[in-house]
C-alpha positions as CSV (number, residue, x, y, z in Angstrom):
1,X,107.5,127.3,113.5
2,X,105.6,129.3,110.4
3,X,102.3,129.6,109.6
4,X,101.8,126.9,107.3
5,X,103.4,124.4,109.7
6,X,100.6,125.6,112.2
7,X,97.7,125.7,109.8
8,X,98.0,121.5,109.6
9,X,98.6,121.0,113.6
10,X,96.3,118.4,115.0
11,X,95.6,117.2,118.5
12,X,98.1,114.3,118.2
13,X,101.0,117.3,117.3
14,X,99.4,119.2,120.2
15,X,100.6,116.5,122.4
16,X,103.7,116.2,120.4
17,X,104.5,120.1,121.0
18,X,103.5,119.8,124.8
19,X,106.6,116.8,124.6
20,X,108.8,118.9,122.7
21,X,108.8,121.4,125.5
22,X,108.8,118.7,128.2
23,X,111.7,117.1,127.2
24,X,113.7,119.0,125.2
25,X,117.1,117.0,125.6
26,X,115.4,113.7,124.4
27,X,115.2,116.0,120.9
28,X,118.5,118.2,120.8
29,X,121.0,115.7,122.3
30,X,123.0,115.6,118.9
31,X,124.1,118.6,117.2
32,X,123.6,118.9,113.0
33,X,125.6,122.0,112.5
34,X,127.3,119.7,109.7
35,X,124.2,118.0,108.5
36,X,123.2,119.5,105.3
37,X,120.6,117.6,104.2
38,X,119.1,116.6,100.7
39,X,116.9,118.8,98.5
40,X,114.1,117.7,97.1
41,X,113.4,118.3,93.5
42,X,110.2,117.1,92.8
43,X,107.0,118.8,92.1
44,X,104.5,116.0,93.4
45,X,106.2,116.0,96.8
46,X,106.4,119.7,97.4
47,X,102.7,120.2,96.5
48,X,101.3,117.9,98.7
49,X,103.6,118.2,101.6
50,X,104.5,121.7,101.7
51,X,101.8,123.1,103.5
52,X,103.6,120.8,106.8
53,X,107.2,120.6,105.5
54,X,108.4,124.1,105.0
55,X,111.2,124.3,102.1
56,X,113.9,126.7,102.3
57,X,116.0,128.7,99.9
58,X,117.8,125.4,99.2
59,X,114.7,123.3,98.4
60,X,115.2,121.4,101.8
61,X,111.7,120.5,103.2
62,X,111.6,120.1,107.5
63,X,112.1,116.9,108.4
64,X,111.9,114.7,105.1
65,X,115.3,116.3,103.7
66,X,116.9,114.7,106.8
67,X,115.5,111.0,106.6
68,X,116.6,108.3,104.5
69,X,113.9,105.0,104.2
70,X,112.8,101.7,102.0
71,X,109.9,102.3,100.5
72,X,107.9,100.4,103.1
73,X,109.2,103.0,105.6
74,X,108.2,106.1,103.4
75,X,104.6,104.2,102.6
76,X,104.3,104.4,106.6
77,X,104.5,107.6,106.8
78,X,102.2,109.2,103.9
79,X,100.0,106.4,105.8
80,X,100.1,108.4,108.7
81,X,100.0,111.6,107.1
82,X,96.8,110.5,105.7
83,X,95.2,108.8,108.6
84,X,96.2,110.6,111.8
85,X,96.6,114.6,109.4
86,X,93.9,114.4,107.2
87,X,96.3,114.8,104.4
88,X,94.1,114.0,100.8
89,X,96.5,112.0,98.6
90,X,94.8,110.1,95.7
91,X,96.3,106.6,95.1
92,X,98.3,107.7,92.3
93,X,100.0,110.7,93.6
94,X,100.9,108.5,96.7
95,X,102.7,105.8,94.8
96,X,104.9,108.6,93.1
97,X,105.9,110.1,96.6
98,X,106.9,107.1,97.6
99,X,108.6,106.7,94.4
100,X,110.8,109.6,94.8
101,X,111.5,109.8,98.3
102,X,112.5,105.9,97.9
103,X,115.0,106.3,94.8
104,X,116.4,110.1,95.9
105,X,116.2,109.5,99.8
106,X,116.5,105.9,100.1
107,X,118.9,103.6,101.5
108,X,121.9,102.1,100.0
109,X,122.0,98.4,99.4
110,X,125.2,98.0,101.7
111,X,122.7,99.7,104.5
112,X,119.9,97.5,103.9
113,X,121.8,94.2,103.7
114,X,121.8,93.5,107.4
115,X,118.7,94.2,108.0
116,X,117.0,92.3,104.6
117,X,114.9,90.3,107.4
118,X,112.7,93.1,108.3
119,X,111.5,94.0,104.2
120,X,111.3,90.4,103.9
121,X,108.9,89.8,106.6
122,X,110.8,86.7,107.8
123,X,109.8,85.6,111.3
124,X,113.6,85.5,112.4
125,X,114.5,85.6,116.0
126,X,116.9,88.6,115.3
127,X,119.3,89.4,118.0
128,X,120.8,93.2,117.7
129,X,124.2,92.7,119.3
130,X,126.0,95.8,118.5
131,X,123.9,97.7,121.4
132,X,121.9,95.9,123.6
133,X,120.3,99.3,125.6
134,X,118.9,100.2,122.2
135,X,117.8,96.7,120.8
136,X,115.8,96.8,124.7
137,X,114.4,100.5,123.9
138,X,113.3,99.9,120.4
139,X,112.1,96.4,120.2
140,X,109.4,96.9,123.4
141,X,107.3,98.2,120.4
142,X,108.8,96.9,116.8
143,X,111.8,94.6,115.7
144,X,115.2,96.2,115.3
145,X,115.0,95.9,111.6
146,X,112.4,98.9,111.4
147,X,114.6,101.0,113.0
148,X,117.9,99.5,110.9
149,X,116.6,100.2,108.0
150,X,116.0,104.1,107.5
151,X,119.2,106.6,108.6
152,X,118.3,110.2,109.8
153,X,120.1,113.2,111.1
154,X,120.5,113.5,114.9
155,X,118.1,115.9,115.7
156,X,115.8,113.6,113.2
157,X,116.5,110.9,116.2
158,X,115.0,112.6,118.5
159,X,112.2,114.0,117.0
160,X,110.8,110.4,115.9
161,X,111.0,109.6,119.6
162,X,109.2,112.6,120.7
163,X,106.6,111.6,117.9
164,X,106.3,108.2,119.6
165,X,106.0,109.6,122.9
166,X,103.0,111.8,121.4
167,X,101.2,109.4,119.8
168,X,102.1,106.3,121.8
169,X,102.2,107.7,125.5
170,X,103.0,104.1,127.1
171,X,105.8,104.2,125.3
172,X,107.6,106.0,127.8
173,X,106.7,103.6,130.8
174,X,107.4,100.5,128.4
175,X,111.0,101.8,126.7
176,X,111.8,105.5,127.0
177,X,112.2,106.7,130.4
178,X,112.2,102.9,132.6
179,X,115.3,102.8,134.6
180,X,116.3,99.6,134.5
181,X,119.6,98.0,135.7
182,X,122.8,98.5,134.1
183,X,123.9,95.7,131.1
184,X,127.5,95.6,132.2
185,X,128.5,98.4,129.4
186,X,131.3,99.8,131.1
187,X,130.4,102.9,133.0
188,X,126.5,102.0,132.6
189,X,126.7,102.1,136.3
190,X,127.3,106.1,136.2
191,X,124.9,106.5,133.5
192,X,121.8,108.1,134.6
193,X,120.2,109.3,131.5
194,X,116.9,108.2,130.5
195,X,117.2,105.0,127.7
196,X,115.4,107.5,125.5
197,X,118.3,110.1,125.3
198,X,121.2,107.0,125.2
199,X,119.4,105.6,122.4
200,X,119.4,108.9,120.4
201,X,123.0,109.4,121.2
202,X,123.8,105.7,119.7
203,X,121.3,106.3,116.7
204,X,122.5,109.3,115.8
205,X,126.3,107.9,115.3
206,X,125.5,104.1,114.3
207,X,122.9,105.5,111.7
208,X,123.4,108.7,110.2
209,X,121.7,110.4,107.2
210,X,125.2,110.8,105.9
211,X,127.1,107.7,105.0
212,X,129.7,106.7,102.6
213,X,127.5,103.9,101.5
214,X,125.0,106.3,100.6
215,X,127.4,109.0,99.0
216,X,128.9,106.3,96.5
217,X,125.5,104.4,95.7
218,X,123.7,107.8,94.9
219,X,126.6,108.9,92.8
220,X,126.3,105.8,90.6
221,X,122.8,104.8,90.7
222,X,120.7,103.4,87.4
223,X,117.8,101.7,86.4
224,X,119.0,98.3,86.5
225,X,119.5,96.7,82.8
226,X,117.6,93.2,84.0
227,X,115.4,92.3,81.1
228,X,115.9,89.2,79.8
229,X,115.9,85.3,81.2
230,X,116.5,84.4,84.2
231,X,116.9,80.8,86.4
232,X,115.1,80.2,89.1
233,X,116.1,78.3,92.7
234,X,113.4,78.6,95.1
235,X,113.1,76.3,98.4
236,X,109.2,76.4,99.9
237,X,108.6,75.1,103.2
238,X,106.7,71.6,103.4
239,X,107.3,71.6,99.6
240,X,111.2,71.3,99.1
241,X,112.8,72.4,96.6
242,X,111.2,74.4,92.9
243,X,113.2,75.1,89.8
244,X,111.9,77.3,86.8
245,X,112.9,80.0,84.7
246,X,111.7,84.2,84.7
247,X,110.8,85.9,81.8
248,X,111.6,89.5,82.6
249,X,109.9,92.6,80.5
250,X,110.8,95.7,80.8
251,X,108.0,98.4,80.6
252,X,107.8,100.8,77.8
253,X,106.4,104.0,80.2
254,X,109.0,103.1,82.9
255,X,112.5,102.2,83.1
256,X,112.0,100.6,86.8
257,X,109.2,98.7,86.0
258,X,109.3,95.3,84.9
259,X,106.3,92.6,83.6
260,X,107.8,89.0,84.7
261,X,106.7,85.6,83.2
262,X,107.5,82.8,85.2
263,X,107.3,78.7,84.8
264,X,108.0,77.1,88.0
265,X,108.5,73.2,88.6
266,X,108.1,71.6,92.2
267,X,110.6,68.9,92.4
268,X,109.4,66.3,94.7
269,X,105.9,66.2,92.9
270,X,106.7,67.3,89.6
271,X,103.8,70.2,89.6
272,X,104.3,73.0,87.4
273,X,103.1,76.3,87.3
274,X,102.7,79.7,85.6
275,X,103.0,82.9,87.3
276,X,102.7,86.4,85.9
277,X,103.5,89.6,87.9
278,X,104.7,92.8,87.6
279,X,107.3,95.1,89.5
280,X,108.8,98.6,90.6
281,X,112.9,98.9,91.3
282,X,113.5,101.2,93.6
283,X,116.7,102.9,94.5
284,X,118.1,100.6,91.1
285,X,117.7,97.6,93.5
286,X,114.6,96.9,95.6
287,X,112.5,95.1,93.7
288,X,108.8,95.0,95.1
289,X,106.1,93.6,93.1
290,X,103.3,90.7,93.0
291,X,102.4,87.7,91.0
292,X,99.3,85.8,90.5
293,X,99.0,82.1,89.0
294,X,97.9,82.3,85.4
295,X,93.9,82.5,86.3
296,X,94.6,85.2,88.4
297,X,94.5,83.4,91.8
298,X,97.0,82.5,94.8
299,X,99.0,86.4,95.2
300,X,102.3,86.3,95.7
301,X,104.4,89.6,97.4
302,X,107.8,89.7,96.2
303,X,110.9,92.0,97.9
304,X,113.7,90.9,96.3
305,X,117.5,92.4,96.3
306,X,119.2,93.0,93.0
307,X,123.2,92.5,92.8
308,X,125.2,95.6,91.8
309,X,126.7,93.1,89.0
310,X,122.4,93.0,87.8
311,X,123.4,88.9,87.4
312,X,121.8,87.7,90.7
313,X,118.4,88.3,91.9
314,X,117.4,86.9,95.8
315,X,114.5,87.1,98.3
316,X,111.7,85.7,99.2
317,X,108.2,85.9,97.8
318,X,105.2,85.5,100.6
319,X,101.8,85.9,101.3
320,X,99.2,84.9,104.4
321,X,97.9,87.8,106.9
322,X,100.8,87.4,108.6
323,X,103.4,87.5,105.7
324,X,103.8,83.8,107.3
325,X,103.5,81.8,104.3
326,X,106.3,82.0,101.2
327,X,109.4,80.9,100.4
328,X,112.9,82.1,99.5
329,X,113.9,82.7,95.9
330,X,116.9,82.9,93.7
331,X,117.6,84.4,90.3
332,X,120.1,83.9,87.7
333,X,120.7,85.7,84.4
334,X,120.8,82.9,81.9
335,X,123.1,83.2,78.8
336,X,123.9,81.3,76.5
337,X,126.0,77.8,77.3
338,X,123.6,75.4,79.8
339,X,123.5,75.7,83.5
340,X,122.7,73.2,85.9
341,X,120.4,74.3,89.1
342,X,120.2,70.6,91.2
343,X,118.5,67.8,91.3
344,X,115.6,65.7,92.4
345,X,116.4,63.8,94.5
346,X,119.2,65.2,95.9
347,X,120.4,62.3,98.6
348,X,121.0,58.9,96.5
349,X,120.8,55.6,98.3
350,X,123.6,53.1,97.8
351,X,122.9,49.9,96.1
352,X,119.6,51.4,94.4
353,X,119.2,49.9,91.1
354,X,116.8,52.1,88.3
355,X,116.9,55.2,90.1
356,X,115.2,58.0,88.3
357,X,116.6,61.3,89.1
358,X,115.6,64.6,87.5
359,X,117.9,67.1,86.8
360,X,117.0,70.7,85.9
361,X,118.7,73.7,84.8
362,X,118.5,76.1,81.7
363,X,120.0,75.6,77.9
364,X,119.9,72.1,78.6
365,X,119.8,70.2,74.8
366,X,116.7,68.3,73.8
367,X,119.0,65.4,73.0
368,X,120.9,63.9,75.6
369,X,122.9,61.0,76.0
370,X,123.5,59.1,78.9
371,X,127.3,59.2,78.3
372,X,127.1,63.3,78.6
373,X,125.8,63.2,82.2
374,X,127.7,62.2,85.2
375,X,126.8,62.2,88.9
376,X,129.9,61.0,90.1
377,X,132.0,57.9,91.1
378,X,129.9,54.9,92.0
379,X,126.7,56.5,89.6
380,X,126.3,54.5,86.1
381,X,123.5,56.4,84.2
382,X,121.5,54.1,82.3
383,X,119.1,56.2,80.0
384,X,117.8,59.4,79.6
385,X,114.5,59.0,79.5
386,X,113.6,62.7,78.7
387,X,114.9,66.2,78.3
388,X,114.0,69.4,77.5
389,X,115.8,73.4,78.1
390,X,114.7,73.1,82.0
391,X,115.3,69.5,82.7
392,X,116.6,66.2,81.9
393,X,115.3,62.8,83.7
394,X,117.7,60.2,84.0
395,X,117.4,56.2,84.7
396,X,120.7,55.6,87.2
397,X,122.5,52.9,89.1
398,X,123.9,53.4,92.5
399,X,127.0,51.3,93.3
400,X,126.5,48.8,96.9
401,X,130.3,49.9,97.1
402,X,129.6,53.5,96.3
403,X,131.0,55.8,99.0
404,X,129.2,58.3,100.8
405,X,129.4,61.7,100.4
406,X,128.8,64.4,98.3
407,X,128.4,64.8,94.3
408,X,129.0,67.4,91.8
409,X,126.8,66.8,88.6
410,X,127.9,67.3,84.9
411,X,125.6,67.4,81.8
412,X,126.2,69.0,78.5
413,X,129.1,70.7,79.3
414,X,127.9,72.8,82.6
415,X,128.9,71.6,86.0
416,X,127.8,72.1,89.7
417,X,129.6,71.5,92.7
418,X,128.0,69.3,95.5
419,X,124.5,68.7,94.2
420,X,123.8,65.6,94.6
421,X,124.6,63.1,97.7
422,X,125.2,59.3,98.8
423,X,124.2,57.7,101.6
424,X,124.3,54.7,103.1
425,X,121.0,55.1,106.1
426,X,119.2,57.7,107.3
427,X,120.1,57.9,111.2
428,X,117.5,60.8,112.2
429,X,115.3,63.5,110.5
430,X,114.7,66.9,112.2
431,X,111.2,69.4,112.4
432,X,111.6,72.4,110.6
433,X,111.1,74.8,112.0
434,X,112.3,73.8,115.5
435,X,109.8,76.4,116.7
436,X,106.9,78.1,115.3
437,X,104.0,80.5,116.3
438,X,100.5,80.9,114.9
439,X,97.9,83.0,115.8
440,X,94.4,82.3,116.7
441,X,91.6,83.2,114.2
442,X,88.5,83.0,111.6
443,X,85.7,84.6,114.3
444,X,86.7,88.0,114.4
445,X,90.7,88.0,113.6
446,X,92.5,86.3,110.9
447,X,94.4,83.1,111.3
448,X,98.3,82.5,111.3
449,X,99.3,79.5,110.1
450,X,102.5,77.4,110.4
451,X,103.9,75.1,107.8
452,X,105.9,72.4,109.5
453,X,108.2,69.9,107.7
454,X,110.5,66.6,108.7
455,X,114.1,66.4,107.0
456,X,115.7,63.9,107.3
457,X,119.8,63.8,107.7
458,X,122.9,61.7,108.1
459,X,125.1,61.5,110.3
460,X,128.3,62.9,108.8
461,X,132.0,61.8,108.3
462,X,132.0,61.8,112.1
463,X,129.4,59.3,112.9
464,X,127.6,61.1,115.1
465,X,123.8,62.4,115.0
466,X,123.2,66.0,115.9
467,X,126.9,67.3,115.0
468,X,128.1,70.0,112.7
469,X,128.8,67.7,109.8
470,X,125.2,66.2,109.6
471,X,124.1,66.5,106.0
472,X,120.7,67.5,105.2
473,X,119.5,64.8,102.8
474,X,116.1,66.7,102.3
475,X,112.4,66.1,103.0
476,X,110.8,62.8,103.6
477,X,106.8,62.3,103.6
478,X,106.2,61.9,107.4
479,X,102.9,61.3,109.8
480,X,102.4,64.4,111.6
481,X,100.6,64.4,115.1
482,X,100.4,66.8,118.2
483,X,101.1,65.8,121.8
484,X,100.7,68.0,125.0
485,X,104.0,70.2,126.1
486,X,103.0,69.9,129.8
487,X,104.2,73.1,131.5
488,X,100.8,72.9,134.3
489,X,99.2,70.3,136.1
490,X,95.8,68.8,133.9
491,X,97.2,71.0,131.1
492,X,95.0,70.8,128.1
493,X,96.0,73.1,125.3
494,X,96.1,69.9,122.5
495,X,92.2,69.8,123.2
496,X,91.8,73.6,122.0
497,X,94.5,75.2,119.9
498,X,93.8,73.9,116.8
499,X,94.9,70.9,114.5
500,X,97.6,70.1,112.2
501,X,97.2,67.8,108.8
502,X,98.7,64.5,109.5
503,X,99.7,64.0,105.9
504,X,101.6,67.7,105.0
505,X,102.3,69.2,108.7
506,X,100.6,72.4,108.2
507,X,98.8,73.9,111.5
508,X,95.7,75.5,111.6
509,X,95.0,77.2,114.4
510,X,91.7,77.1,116.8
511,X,89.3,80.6,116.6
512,X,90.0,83.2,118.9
513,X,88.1,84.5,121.4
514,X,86.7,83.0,124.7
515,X,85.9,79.2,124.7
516,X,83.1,78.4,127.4
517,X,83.9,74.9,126.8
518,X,87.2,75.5,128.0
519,X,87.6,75.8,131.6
520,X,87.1,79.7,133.3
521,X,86.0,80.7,129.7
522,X,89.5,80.7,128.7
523,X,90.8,81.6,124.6
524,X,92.2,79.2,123.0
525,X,95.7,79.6,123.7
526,X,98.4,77.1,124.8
527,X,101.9,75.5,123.6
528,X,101.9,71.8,122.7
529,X,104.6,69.5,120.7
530,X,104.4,68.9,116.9
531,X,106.1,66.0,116.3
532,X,106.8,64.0,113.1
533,X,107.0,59.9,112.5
534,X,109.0,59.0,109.6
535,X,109.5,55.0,108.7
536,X,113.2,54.6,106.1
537,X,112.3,52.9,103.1
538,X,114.1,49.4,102.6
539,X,114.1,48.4,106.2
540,X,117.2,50.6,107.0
541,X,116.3,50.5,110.8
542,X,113.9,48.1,112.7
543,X,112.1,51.3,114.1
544,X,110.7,54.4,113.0
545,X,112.4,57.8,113.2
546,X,110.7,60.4,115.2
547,X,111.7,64.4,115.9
548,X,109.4,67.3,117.6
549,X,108.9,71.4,117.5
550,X,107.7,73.4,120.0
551,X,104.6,75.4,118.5
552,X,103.1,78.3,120.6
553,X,99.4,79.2,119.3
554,X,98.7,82.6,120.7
555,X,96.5,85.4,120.5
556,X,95.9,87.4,116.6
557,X,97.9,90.2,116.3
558,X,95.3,92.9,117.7
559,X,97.2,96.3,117.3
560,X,99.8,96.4,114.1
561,X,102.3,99.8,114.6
562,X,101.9,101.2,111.3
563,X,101.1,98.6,109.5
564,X,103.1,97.7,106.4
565,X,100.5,97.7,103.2
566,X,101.9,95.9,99.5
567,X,104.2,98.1,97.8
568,X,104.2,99.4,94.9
């Protein structure tokens, strides 16, 4: 170890060294004889990290030429230089590090794709099936997509374990070195190493610093070329379905940062918004940026993927202490000739007479006649009572006779498959999500909140409800209540976990901490049903339509593992 590399030792790398010598197979299992790493070429990251990371004769730096991360994984870790090293980075000099270290030592889109989930903070009940010893080592701490989505050399492996183990003693009780029975992986019986040194082994291999991916992305990577106009699809839970268009700028200092512009349009109520925002590209496709409504208020986060072809855009945009609140986004690049995004509403009753259906797209003409649009067999439009580039509201008739089933929509010339659909009754609607956590809050923790909506469906060419072939005919405006999910005797958890608005299905949560009105001085913890009433307009059925969730309220989210921050 040199000099330098001892000068910057704290207590924590005291502990770290005292593991090192403990364990020293848990660090050297893999050999790198053939790992040469990556350079780094840039004056900003050898002046504030070289006093740690020694550089050789090749301008390789210990440890951060033999990594590969997003830029949420390199912010964690000049987070914990900073916090846990004493390392004094100003705000500016931190966002080019990560700039760097993200475009020149990043990951290749191919590499991140399976593990989009974890950058897009989605709560997604993500089951690692390639390896289930490793899913069970890592995911006592973190989700599997943390550990998906950086590559590293072997002995890299094992050296971010011993840090763990340093820094995170229970670690080893909790993942490293339990012994617990064998999964059924052939020969597991025999194998007696510790998890640690098994999960270092399969890292190492599944997730090296050297990948083709990574060869052919960093031999071809560009700022991507995506100024210009772009469509927008988005689908917001409790709020169905919102259609715009994006503005995108590109910035005059920068060619990976962007200035966006964008109108967005609610479909079911017709709402429409402005949002402005701005953006960094890392790696020549992870967008991460953040956009405000036009006076400045309700922040948006956006991580968004940009297609190798720099003609699609997707994501999600999201916000809430959790990252719990959002929705999932689309872009197109617009040209020239009109394009049609969908429809409001999607799922047309038979025998409805003066329909008005809005349909919205981009380079749509400002005079439209009716005979230009068509929804399909069955679909007279009468009138077009309006259009404009984005949209075009039409006055229809739906045929008694009409048979079910799906639409494609023309207007103008553009075309799009299966937009629209008839039916005939709706035979159930369905909770979404069909399970959902929030987090007690507001006294000295913040709140996690669940947005719940009813959908209702039909039942398909088979007939039957809760099949494959059910089609999803959209949201419906149901009556929200909760009732108890009675897992004890005298259970009480719907008198103390909070409420949910009758009218919209979003949950707020009680307050944590101890309740003495609550019996032993309990929190406000517990699990009850959410469960949604919905009535069919036009007396399709003689009774209403009812469907449930499961919702678990539970306790905030006391200790975050390197937290996450916004990025840029």
């Amino acid at each position: 170890m040199n000099t330098n590399t001892m000068k910057c030792l704290s207590p924590t790398y005291a502990i770290l060294g005292l593991v090192v010598l403990l364990y020293p197979t848990a660090l050297y299992a893999q050999s790198d004889v053939d790992t040469q790493g990556t350079p780094i070429e840039n004056d900003l990251v050898v002046e504030n990290c070289a006093s740690c990371h020694a550089q050789d004769d090749s301008g390789r730096m210990t440890r951060l030429s033999y990594m590969r991360k997003t830029p949420e994984g390199w912010q964690t870790s000049i987070r914990r230089m900073v916090s846990l090293n004493d390392v004094g980075l100003d705000p500016a000099s931190a966002r080019g590090i990560v700039r760097y270290l993200s475009n020149q030592h990043g990951v290749a889109p191919g590499e991140l794709r399976p593990a989009l989930f974890e950058v897009e903070r989605r709560m997604d009940d993500f089951v690692y099936e390639a390896d289930e010893e490793t899913e069970t080592t890592c995911t006592q701490c973190h989700s599997m997509g943390r550990v998906m989505t950086q590559r590293r050399s072997g002995e890299e492996w094992g050296l971010l374990i011993a840090m763990h183990r340093g820094y995170y003693p229970l670690s080893d009780f909790q993942a490293f070195r339990y012994m617990g029975s064998p999964t059924g992986t052939p020969g597991a019986a025999d194998d007696t190493r510790h998890p640690m040194d098994k999960a270092i082994e399969y890292l190492s291999e599944e997730f090296p610093l050297e990948t083709p991916e990574w060869t052919d992305w960093s031999a071809t990577m560009q700022p991507p070329q995506i100024a210009g106009r772009w469509a927008v699809l988005a689908v917001q839970p409790g709020y169905g379905r919102i259609f715009g268009e994006m503005v995108i700028e590109a910035s005059e200092d920068a060619s990976d940062e962007f200035e966006t512009s964008t109108i967005l349009t609610y479909a079911r109520s017709g709402n429409t918004v402005l949002r402005r925002g701005s953006s960094i590209v890392y790696t020549g496709y992870q967008w991460r940026g953040s956009s405000f409504l036009g006076n400045g208020q309700d922040p948006l986060r956006e991580v968004l993927f940009v297609e190798r072809d720099w003609q699609q855009i997707s994501g999600r945009w999201f916000t809430g202490n959790y990252d719990e609140l959002g929705f999932d986004i689309e872009l197109r690049r617009v040209g020239n000739d009109p394009m049609i995004l969908g429809m409001e509403p999607r799922a047309l009753q038979a025998g409805s007479i003066g329909q008005e259906v809005r349909i919205f797209g981009a380079n749509l003409p400002e005079t439209l006649e009716p005979e230009a649009v068509d929804l399909g067999p069955g679909i007279t439009v009468q009138r077009v009572v309006g259009s404009d580039g984005y949209s075009a509201t039409v006055i229809v008739d739906i045929a008694e006779d009409a048979s079910i089933g799906p639409r494609d929509i023309s207007a103008a010339g553009a075309r799009r498959p299966e937009t629209g659909f008839v039916y005939d009754q709706i035979h159930s609607i369905r909770v979404n999500p069909e399970w959902g956590m929030a987090r007690l809050g507001g006294a000295r923790m913040p709140r996690g909140y669940v947005q719940f909506e009813a959908r209702a469906y039909h039942d398909g060419t088979d007939g039957r409800t809760g099949t494959d072939d059910d089609v999803d005919l959209g949201i419906v405006d149901a009556t929200w209540i909760l009732e108890e999910y009675s897992a004890t005797f005298d259970d009480d958890d719907i008198d103390f976990v909070g409420e949910i608005d009758a009218q919209t299905g979003f949950f707020t949560p009680a307050e944590d901490g101890p309740n003495p009105e609550r019996s032993g001085n309990r929190n406000n913890v517990g699990d009850v049903w959410v469960v949604a009433d919905f009535s069919p307009p036009g007396a399709q059925t003689d009774r209403s339509l009812s469907a449930r969730a499961h919702l678990i309220s539970t306790v905030p989210l006391y200790m975050r593992w390197d937290p996450w921050g916004d990025v840029p």
